[in-house]
VEXLUMDO-298970 format. One record per residue (C-alpha): residue in one letter; x, y, z. Coordinates in nm, 4 decimals. Layout:
N
> res, px, py, pz
> A, X, Y, Z;
...
This chain:
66
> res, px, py, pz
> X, -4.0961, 0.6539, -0.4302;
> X, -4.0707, 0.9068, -0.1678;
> X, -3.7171, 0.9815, -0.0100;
> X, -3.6711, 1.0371, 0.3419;
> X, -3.5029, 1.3846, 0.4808;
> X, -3.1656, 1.4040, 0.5579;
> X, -3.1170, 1.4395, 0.8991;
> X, -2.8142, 1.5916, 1.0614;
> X, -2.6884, 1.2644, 1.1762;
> X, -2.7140, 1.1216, 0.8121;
> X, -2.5032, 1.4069, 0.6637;
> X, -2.2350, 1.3756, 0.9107;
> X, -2.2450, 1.0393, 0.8532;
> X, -2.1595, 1.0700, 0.4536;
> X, -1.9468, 1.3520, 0.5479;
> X, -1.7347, 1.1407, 0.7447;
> X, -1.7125, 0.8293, 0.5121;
> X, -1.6334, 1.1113, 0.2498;
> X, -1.3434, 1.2586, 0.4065;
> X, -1.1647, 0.9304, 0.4840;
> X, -1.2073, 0.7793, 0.1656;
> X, -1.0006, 1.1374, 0.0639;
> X, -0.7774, 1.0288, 0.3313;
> X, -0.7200, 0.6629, 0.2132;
> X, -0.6925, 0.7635, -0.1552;
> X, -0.4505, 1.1176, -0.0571;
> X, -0.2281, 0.8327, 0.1193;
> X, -0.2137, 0.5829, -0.1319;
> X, -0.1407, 0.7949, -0.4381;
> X, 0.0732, 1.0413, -0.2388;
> X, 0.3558, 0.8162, -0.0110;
> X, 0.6406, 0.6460, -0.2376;
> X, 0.5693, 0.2863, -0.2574;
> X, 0.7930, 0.0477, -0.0382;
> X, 1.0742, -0.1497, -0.1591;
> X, 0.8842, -0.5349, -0.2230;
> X, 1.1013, -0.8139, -0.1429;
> X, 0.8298, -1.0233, -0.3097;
> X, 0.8173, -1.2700, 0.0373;
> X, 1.1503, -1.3478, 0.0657;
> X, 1.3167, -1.2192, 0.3840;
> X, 1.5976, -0.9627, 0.4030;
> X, 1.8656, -1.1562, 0.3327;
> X, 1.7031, -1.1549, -0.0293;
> X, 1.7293, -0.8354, -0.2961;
> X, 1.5044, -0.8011, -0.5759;
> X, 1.4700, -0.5985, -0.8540;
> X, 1.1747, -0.5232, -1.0574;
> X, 1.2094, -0.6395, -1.4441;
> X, 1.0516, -0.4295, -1.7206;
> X, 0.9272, -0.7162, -1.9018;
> X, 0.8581, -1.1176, -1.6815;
> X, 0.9226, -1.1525, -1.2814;
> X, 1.1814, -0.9983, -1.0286;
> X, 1.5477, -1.1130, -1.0228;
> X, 1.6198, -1.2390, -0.6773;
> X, 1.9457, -1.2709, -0.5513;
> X, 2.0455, -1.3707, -0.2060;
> X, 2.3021, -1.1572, -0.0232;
> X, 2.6166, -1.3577, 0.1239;
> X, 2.7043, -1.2919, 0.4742;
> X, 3.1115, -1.2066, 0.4925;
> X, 3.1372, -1.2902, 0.7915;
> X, 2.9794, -1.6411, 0.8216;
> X, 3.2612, -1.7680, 0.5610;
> X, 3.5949, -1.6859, 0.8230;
């Protein structure tokens, strides 16, 4: 099977998709993951067991009780 020569356009091209798959991986492994509230909204606070699911407790407004 004969290859076709890369062409200047096809090296940039694989250049490209090269770097920003270094970009998407740098950023993934490299930013602190965000705080999960697991779909609940932010009245809700989670926290991540070691073993089974998340503990979710909801977070009482003082000042809807006076």
């Amino acid at each position: 099977m004969n290859w076709p020569y890369l062409r200047r356009g096809d090296i940039a091209g694989i250049v490209l998709m090269a770097l920003m798959c270094a970009v998407i991986a740098f950023l993934l492994l490299a930013l602190p993951p965000r705080d999960h509230n697991f779909g609940f909204g932010p009245e809700w606070q989670c926290a991540r067991m070691d073993d089974g699911d998340p503990i979710c407790v909801r977070l009482v407004d003082k000042d809807a009780a006076k």
